[in-house]
C-alpha positions in Angstrom: 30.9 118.0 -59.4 32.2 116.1 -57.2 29.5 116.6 -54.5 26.5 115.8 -56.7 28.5 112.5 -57.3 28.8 111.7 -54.3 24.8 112.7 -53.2 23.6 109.9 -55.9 25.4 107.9 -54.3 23.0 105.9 -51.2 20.4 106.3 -53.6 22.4 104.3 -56.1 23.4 101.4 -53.2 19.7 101.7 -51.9 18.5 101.1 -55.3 21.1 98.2 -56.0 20.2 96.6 -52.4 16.4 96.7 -53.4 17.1 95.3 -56.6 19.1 91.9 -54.8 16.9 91.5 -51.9 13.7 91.6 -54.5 15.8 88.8 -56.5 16.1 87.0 -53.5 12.6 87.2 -52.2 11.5 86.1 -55.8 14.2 83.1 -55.6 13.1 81.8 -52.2 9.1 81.9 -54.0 10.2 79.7 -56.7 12.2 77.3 -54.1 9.6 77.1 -51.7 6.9 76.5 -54.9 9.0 73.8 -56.1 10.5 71.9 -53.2 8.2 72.8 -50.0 9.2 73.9 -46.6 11.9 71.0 -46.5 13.2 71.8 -49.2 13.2 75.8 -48.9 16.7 76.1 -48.2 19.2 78.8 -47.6 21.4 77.5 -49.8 18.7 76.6 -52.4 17.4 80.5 -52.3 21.0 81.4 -52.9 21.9 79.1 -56.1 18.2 79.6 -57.3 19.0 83.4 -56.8 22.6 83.5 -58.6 24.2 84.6 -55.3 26.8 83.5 -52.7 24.8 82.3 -49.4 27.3 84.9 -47.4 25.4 87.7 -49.9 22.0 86.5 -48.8 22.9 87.0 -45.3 23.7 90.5 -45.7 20.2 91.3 -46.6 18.6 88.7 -44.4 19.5 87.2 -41.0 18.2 83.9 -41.0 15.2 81.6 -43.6 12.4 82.6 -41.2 12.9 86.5 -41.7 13.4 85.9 -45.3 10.4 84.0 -45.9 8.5 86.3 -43.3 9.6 89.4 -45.6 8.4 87.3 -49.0 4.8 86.9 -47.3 4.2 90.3 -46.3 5.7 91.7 -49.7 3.3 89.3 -51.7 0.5 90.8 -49.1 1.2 94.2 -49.9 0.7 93.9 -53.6 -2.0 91.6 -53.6 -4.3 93.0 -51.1 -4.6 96.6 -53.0 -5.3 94.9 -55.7 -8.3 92.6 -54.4 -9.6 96.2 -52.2 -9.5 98.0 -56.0 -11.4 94.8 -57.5 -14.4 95.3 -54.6 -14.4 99.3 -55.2 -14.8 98.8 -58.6 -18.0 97.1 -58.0 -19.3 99.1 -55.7 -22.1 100.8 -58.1 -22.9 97.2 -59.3 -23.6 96.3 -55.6 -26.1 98.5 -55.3 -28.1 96.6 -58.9 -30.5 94.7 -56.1 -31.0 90.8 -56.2 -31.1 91.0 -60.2 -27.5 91.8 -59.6 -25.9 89.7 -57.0 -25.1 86.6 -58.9 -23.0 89.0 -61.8 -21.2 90.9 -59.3 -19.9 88.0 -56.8 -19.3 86.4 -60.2 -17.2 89.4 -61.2 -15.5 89.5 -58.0 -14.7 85.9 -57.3 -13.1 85.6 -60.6 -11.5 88.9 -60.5 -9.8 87.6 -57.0 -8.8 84.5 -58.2 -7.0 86.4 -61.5 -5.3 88.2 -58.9 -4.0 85.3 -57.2 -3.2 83.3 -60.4 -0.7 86.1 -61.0 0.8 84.9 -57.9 0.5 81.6 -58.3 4.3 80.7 -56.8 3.4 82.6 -53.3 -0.1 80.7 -53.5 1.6 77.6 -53.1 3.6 78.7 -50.4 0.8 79.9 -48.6 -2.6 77.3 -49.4 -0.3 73.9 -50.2 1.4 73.9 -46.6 2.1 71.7 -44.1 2.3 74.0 -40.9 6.1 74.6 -41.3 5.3 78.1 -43.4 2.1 78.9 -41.3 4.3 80.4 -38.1 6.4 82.6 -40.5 3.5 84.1 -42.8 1.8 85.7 -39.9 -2.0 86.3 -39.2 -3.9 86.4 -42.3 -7.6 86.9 -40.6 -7.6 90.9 -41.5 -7.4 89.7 -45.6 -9.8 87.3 -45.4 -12.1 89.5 -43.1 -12.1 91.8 -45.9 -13.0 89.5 -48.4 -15.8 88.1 -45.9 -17.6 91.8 -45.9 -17.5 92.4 -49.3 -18.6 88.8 -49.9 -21.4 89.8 -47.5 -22.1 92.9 -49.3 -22.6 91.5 -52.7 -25.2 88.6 -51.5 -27.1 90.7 -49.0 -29.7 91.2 -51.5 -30.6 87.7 -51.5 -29.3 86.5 -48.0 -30.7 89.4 -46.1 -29.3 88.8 -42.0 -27.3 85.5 -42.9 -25.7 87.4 -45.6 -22.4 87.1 -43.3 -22.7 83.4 -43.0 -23.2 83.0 -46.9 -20.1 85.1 -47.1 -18.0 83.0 -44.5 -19.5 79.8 -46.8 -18.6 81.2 -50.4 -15.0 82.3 -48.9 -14.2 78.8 -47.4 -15.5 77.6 -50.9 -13.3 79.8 -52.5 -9.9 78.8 -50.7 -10.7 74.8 -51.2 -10.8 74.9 -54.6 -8.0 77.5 -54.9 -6.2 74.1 -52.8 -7.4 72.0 -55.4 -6.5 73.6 -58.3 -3.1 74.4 -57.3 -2.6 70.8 -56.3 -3.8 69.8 -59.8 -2.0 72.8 -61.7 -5.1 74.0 -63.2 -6.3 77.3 -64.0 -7.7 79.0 -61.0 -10.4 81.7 -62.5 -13.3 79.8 -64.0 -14.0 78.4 -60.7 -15.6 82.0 -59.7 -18.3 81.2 -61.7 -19.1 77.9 -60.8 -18.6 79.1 -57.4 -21.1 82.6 -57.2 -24.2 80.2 -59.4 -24.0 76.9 -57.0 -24.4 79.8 -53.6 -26.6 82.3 -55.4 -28.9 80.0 -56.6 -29.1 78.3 -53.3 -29.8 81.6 -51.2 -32.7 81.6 -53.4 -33.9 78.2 -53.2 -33.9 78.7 -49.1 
């Protein structure tokens, strides 16, 4: 009895551990959504987390490594998501040009529903002065995924420049993701206004 106590046991503490430091990672979102880098705390990730700041350190040695495990965690749920959104339209990629403006359509909006679930870490990552950009790490493999598919989806139309209407719709993409966040607005029904004002203009060229 008393051995199968005690073999629950680390899995009990590990569970109990994961359980805080997700709290924490969640509290130092909202901080740095609502107050900015200045304002992003230790202190203010404790209170906003309900724990003492000598707590927090146990689970993380100083803000940078805190904030550096918040960025990857938020990039290792979000970017399954947006690689499931593109293989999901895979067989629609393949409809020809009659296709392409319904399919980056479906995908633009699709990523940008992702993200609005995540709108807290958005902020963090789009509305920042430089002071989070050294902590979140390189973020070129993401958006080099996005570019291909991107590229994949208007080759119909775009033919060999299909990567530089990709790179286009993508940097379109991220500034009004800026500007919506800055306004608090919705983020998804720019993905349509988005895939119509590019589509249509591959064709006019």
């Amino acid at each position: 009895m008393s051995t199968r106590s005690e073999g629950r046991k680390p899995a009990l503490r590990e569970l109990v551990r994961g359980t805080v430091a997700n709290a924490i990672l969640d509290a130092a979102e909202t901080v740095g959504a609502q107050r900015g880098p200045e304002g992003t705390t230790i202190a203010a990730i404790a209170e906003q987390a309900g724990v003492a700041v000598g707590t927090l350190y146990n689970y993380f040695p100083d803000r940078d490594a805190l904030l550096a495990a918040l960025f990857k965690a938020r990039r290792d749920t979000i970017m399954p998501r947006i690689e499931a959104l593109a293989e999901s339209l895979k067989d629609r990629r393949k409809g020809g040009a009659d296709q392409v403006e319904a399919t980056l359509r479906a995908y633009l909006e699709g990523v940008l529903g992702i993200l609005e679930d995540h709108r807290n870490y958005c902020r963090l990552a789009v509305l920042d002065d430089g002071t989070f950009a050294r902590i979140k790490g390189r973020q070129r493999p993401a958006l080099d995924n996005m570019i291909d598919t991107v590229a994949d989806i208007v080759k119909p139309v775009a033919g060999q420049a299909a990567g530089v209407h990709a790179r286009m719709i993508v940097g379109a993409l991220r500034a009004m993701l800026r500007e919506r966040l800055e306004q608090e607005m919705p983020l998804a029904p720019d993905g349509e206004l988005i895939a119509a004002t590019f589509v249509h203009g591959i064709k006019r060229r």
